[in-house]
BAROKE-444021 format. One record per residue: residue in three letters; x, y, z of N, C-alpha, C in turn. Coordinates in steps of 0.05 Angstrom, whole numbers, plus 5000, padded with zeros to 4 digits. Example, Ala and Ser with C-alpha at 12.3 -4.5 7.8 and 13.67 -1.06 7.14 Angstrom:
BEGIN
Ala526448865156524649105156526449345156
Ser525749555142527349795143525850015157
END
This chain:
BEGIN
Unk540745765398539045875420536145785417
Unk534945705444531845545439531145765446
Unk528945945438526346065432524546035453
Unk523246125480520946005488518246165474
Unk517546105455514746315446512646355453
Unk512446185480510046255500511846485513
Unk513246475520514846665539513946985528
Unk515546965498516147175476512147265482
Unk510447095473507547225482507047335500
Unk507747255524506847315553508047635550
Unk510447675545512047865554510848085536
Unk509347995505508748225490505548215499
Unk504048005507501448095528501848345550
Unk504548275575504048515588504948825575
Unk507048775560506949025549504349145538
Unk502849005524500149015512498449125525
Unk498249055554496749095583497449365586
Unk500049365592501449695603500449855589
Unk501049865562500750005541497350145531
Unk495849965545493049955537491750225532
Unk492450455520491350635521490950715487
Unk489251005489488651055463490651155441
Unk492050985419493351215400491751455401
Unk493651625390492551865386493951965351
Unk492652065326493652055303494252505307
Unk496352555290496152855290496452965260
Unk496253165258495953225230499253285216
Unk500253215201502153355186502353645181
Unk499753745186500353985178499454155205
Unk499754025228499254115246497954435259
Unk495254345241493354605252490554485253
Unk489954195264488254095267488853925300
Unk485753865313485953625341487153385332
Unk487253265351489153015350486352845349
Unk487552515337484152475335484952105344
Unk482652015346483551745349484151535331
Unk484951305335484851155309482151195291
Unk479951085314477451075294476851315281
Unk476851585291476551835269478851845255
Unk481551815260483251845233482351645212
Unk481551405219479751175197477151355183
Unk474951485198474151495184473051795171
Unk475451935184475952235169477852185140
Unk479252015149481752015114483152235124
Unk482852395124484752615123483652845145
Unk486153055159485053185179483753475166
Unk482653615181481053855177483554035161
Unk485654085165488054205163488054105130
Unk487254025115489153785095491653655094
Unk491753605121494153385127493053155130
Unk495152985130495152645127495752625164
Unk494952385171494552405198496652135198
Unk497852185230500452065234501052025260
Unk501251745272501551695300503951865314
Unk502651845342504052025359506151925364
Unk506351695378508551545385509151285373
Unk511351155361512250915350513750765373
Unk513150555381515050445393516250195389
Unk518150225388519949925375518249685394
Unk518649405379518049195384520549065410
Unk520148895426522048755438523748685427
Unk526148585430528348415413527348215407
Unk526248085437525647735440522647755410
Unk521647875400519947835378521647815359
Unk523247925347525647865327526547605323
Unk527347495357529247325360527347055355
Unk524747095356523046855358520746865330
Unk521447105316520247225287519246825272
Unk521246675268521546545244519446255257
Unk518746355288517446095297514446175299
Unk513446475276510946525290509746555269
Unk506646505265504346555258504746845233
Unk504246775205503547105200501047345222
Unk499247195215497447265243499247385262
Unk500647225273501247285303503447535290
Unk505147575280507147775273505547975261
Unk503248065245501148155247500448365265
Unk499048175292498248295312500248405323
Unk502848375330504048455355505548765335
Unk504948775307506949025289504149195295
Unk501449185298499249365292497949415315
Unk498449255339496149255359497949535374
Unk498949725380499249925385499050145380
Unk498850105347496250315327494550315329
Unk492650175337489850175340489150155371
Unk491450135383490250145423488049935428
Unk486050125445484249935459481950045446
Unk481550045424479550085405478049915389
Unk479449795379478149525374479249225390
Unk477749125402478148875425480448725409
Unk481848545428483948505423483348145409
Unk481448085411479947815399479847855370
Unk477548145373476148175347478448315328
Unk481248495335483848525311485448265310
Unk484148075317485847845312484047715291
Unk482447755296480747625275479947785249
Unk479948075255480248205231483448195219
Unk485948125231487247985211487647785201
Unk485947625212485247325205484847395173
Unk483347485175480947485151483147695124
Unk484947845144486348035118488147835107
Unk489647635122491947465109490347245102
Unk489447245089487646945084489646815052
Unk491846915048493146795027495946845028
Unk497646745007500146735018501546985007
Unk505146965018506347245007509747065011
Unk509446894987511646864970514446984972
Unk516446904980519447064972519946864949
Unk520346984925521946664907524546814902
Unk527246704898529446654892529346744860
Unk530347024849530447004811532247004815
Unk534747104818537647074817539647044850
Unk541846984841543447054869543147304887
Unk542447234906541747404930539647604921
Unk538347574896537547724895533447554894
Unk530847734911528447534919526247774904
Unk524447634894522447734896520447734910
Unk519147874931516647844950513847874934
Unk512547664921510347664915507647764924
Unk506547934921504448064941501848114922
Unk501047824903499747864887498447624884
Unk497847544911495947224912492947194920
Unk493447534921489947574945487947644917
Unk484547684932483447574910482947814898
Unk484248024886485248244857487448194850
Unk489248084859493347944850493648294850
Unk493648354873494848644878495848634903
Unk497748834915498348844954496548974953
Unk495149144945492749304965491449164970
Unk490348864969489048724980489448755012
Unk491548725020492648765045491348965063
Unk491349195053490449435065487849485065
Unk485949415042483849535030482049275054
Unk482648995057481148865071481448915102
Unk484049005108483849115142482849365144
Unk482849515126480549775131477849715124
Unk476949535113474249465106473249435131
Unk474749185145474249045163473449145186
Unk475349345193475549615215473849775211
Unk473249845186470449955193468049945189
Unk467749605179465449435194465649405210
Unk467049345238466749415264464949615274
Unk467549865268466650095284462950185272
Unk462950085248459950155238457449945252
Unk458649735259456549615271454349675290
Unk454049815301451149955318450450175300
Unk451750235287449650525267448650395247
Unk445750335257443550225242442750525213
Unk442350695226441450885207444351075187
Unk445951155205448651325179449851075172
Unk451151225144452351115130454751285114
Unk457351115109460151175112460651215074
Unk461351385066461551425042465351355029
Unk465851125019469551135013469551204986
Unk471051504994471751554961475151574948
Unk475251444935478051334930478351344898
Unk481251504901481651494873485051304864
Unk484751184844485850994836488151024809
Unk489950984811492151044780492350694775
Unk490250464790490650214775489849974800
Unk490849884814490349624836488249754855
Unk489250004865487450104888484350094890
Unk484050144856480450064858480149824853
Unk480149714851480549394853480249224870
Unk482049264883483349264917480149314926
Unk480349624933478549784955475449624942
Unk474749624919471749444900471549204922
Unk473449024920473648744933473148824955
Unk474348944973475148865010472149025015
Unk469949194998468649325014466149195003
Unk466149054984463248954970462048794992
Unk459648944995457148845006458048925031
Unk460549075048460249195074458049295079
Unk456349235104453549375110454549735117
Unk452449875107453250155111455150355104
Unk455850195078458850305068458350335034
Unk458450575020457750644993460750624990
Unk462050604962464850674951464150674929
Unk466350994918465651064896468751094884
Unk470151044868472151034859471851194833
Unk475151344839475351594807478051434792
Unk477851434769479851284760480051504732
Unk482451484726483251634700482851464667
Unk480451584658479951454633482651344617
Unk482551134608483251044594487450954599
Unk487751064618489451044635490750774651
Unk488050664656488650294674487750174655
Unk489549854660489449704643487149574643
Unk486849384618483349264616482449194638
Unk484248984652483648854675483349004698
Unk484549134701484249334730481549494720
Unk481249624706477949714695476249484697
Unk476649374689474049124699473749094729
Unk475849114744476348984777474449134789
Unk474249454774472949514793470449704778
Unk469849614764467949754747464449494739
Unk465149334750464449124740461849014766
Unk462748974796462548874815460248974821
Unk458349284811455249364826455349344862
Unk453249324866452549234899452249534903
Unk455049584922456049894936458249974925
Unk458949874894460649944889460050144863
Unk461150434870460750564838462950704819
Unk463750624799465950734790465551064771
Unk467251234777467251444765469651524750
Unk469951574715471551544690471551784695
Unk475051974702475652164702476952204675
Unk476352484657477652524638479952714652
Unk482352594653484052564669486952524668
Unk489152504690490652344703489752364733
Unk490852084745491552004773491452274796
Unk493552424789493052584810490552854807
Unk489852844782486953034782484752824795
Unk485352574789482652344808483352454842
Unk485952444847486352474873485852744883
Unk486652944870485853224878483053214882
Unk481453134861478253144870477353044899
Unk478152814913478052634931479152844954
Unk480952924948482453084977480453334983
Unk479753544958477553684963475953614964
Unk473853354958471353334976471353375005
Unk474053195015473953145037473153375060
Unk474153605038474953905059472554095053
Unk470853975040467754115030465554105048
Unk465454285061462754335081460854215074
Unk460054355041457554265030456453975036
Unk458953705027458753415035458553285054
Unk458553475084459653285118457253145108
Unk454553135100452752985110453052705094
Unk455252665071456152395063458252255083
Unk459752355103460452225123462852085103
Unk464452265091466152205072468951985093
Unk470051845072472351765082474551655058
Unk476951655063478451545035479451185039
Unk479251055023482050805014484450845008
Unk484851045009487251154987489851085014
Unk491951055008494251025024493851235043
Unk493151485042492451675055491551655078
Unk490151455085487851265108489451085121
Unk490151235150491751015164491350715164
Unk489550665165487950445170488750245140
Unk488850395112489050235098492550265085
Unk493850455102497250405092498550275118
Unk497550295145498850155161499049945156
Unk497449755151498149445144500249375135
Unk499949505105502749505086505649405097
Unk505549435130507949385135508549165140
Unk506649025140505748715149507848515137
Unk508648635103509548345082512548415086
Unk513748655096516248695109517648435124
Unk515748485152516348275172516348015163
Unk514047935138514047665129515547535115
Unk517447775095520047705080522447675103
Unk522047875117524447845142524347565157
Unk522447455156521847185177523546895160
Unk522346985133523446835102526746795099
Unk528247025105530047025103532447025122
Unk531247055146533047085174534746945171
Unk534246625165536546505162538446475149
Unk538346675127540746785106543446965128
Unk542047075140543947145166545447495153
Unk544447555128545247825118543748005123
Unk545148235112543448505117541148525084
Unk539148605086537248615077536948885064
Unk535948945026535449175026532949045006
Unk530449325016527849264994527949474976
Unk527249374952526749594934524149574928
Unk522149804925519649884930518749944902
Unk517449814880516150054858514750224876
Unk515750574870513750804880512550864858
Unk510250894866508251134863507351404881
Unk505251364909504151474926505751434945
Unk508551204948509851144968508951094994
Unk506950884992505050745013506450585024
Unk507750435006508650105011511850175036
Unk513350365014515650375024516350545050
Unk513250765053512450925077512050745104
Unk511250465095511450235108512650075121
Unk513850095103517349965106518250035123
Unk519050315133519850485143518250515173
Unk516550495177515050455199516150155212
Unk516250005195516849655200520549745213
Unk521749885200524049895213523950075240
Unk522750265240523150415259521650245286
Unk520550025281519549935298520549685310
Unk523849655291526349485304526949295280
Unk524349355257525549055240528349185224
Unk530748925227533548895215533148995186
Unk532249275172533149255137535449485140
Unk536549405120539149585126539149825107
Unk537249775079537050025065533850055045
Unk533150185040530850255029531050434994
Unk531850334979529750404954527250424944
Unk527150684934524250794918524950764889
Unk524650564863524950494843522050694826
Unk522850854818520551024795520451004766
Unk518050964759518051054726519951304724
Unk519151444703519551724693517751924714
Unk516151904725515052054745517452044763
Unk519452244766520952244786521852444807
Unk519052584820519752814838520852664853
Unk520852454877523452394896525852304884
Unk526352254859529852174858530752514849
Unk529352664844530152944837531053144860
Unk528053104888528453124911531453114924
Unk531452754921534152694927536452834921
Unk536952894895538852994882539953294891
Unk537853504889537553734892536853864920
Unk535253734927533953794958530953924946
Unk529954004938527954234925525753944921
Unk523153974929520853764928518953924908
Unk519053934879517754014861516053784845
Unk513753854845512053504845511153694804
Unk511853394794509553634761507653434758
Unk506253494736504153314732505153064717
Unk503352824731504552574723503952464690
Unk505752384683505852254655505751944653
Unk504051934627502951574628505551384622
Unk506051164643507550964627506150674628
Unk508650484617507550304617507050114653
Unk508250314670507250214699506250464712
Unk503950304703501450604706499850684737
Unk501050404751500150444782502250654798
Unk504350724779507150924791506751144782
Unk504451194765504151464748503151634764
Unk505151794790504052034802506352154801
Unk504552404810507452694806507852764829
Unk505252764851506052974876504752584892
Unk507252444902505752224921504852384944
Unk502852274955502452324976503952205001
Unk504752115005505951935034508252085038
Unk510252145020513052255024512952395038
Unk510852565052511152735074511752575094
Unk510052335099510852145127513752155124
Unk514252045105516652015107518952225126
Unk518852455106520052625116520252555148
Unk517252645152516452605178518752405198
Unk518252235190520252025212522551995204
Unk523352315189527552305183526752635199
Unk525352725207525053015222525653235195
Unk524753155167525953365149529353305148
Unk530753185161533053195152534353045127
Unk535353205114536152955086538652875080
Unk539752925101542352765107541952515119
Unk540052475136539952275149538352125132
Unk536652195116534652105107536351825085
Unk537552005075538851905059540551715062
Unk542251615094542751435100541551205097
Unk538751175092536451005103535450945070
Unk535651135045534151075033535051225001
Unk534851074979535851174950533951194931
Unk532951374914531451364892532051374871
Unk531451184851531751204820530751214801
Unk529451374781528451304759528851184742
Unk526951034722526950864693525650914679
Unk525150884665524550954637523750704620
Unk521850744610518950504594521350344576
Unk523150384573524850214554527250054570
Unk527150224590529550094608528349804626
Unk525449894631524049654637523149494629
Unk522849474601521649224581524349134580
Unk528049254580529549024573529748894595
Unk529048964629528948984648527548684653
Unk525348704640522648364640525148254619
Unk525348294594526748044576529347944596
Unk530848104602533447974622531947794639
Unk530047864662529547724677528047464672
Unk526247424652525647214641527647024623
Unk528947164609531147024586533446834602
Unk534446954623536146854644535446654665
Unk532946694673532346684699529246574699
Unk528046554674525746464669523246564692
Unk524146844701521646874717520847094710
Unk517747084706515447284696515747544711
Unk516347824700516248004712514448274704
Unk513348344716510948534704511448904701
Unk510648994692513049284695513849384716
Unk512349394739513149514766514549424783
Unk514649104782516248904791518948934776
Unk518948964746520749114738522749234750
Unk521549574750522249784756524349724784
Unk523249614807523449544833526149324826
Unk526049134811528748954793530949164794
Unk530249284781532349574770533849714791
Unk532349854812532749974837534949884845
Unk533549634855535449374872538449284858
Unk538849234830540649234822542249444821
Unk541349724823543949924823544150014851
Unk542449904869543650004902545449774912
Unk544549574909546549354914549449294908
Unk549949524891552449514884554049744914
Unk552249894919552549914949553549804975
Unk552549514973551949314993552949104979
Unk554749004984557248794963555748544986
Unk555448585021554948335031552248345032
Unk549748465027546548465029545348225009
Unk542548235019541348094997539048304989
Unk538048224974536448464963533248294961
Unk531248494960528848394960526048664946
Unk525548574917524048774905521548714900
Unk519948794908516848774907515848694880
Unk513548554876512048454852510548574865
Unk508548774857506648864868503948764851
Unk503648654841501048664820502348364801
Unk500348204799500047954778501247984753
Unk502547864742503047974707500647964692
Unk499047844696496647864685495348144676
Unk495448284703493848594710495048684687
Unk497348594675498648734650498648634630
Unk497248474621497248264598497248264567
Unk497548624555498648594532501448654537
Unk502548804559505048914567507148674560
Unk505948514582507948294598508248024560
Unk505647964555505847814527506847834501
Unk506648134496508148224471511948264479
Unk512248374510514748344519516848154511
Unk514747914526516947604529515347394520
Unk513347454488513647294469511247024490
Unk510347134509508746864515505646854525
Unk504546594531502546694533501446664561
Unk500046804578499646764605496846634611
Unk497146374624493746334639492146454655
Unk490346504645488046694666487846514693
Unk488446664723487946554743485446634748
Unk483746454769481046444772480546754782
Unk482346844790481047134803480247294787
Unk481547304771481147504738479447364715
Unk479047074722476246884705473647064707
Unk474547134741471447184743470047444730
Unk471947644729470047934717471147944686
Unk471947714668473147764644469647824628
Unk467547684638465447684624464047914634
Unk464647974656462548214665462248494647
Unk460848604643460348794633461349014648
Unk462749284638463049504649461449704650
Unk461049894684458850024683461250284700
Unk460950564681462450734696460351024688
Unk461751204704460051504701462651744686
Unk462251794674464451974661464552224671
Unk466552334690465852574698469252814684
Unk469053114686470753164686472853384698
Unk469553474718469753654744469753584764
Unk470753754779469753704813466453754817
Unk465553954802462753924805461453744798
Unk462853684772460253324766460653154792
Unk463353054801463652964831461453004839
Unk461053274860459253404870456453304866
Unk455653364849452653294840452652914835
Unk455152794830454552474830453852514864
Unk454752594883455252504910452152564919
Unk451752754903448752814916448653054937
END
């Protein structure tokens, strides 16, 4: 069948046309207004302490599917997001703010039979939050452009890539401070440098800590009277603006593989369940995956969830995939959200598993020893998933995220599999920089850093 892809445009232009009106985001916890894209961007979170969540999804055309493998990342891009953001930002200038978000590649490589890794670790931190952290930057250098005098405060807390990520995509944004909480001693050398290192508008704050005490602090600023006059906002997955994207490398593996002509399952390393909250949006919006895995460290409130029904989040414990080290994610409510609470159905759609720090280091030696390809713990973990759902799916192919460089892990991944890794230029650059952080261990020290 020939494709006309001017056609396939025209047809997703007038829908585009019809459609032209304002999303509207609502709260999860629905005791707050409905707000628009640009205030759900740059509230983070609603008055309610809910996570804010579009009103309406609506699937893509077929004919975009059917013409997927002849188009533009750009162009597949625009046509998955431009109905999240409406007629809010011009339809030139979100083309060009995804110009600027995909400016590098996203890899499927082949480690075993049927089985791919989606690389999402080429942008310039070798993290996927690059993805997100530069279309929210971007978006709200826009919307900030005529406010000569306020200024937008991003405070984001990080268990490893996220400050990194969020450091990069916002350095030197005009009118934009970011202050990042990260759990002492917690992220690896490299990821402490990524984002501790950079100055400008960037300021890092050393929580004596875990991950979700960085994030608890962050959620209560947000809801603190005392602060409106910092004009607070988050990076955190939490921020439509910076987990919507996420759904982007979905469609890009789907484009990769169409011509395999199978059913498709991703396995996700979770943490905050951003990526795979994503996913899930990407299907509900027509793309072909047939099943969804959440692959966990030992932090395992959703495979417990699963198990039992009962959502008891405890406090997260350190492993050696320290970007997964949360107890209570945040996103799993979306989730819920678009199964209506039901966990029968939910479960049709989606499996969670835990591992364990030893199951994943034999996890890297197999996959290297066999297969000679470098795997980093979370990429790991996500290895693991995929291999015990697939036994599910005898005709699927499977597809598990590398979320993060082996590098970001570089005594992990070297003492593992015995080798030695070359510094890529992205990580050249802050190996010499000096680290500059603030040690806090309250919400009040918070407080008084913010001013």
């Amino acid at each position: 069948m020939i494709i006309d892809i001017n056609l396939v445009a025209k047809k997703s232009k007038i829908k585009y046309l019809q459609s032209k009106i304002q999303m509207k985001y609502y709260s999860l916890n629905h005791k707050a207004p409905n707000v628009s894209f640009k205030e759900a961007l740059i509230k983070g979170l609603a008055t309610d302490k809910g996570l804010y969540f579009p009103e309406t999804i609506t699937p893509l055309a077929p004919t975009f599917f059917d013409a997927i493998e002849n188009m533009s990342h750009e162009e597949i891009a625009f046509e998955a997001i431009q109905q999240f953001v409406g007629d809010e930002i011009p339809e030139e200038t979100l083309k060009h703010i995804i110009a600027e978000t995909l400016c590098f590649n996203f890899p499927v490589v082949q480690v075993e039979k049927d089985i791919y890794s989606l690389e999402l670790f080429h942008g310039p931190t070798m993290a996927f939050k690059d993805v997100g952290a530069r279309f929210m930057s971007r978006c709200l250098g826009y919307f900030n452009k005529d406010n000569k005098n306020s200024k937008n405060t991003v405070l984001v807390a990080t268990s490893g890539d996220t400050g990194g990520a969020v450091a990069s995509g916002f350095l030197g944004v005009k009118g934009v401070e970011v202050i990042i909480l990260y759990p002492s001693g917690k992220v690896s050398d490299i990821q402490e440098r990524q984002l501790t290192t950079l100055g400008q508008n960037i300021k890092a704050l050393e929580v004596d800590g875990v991950f979700d005490d960085c994030q608890d602090m962050v959620k209560k600023a947000f809801l603190d009277e005392s602060l409106k006059h910092k004009n607070l906002t988050s990076a955190n997955s939490i921020n439509i603006a910076r987990w919507l994207p996420q759904m982007f490398y979905f469609f890009f593996a789907y484009k990769a593989l169409k011509k395999e002509n199978k059913p498709i399952v991703f396995s996700c390393p979770s943490g905050n369940f951003g990526n795979i909250c994503a996913g899930i949006i990407a299907k509900k919006l027509g793309l072909p995956i047939e099943h969804f895995v959440a692959s966990t460290n030992v932090n395992d409130t959703v495979p417990r969830f699963l198990e039992n029904g009962i959502y008891d989040p405890m406090p997260s414990i350190a492993t050696i995939s320290n970007a997964m080290d949360v107890g209570n994610p945040s996103n799993f409510i979306r989730i819920q959200e678009m199964y209506q609470n039901d966990l029968e159905q939910f479960k049709k759609d989606f499996s969670s598993f835990t591992f364990s720090d030893a199951e994943t280091i034999e996890a890297m030696k197999t996959i290297y020893n066999t297969e000679g390809y470098i795997a980093e713990p979370h990429g790991a973990v996500g290895y693991l998933g995929l291999k015990k759902e697939l036994q599910n799916h005898p005709t699927a192919i499977g597809i598990f995220l590398e979320t993060a460089h082996p590098i970001k892990f570089l005594d992990t991944v070297e003492q593992t599999l015995n080798v030695k890794l070359p510094i890529p230029t992205q990580i050249e650059s802050v190996l010499g920089k000096v680290k500059v952080s603030v040690k806090i261990k309250t919400y009040e020290e918070l407080k008084v850093f913010l001013g």
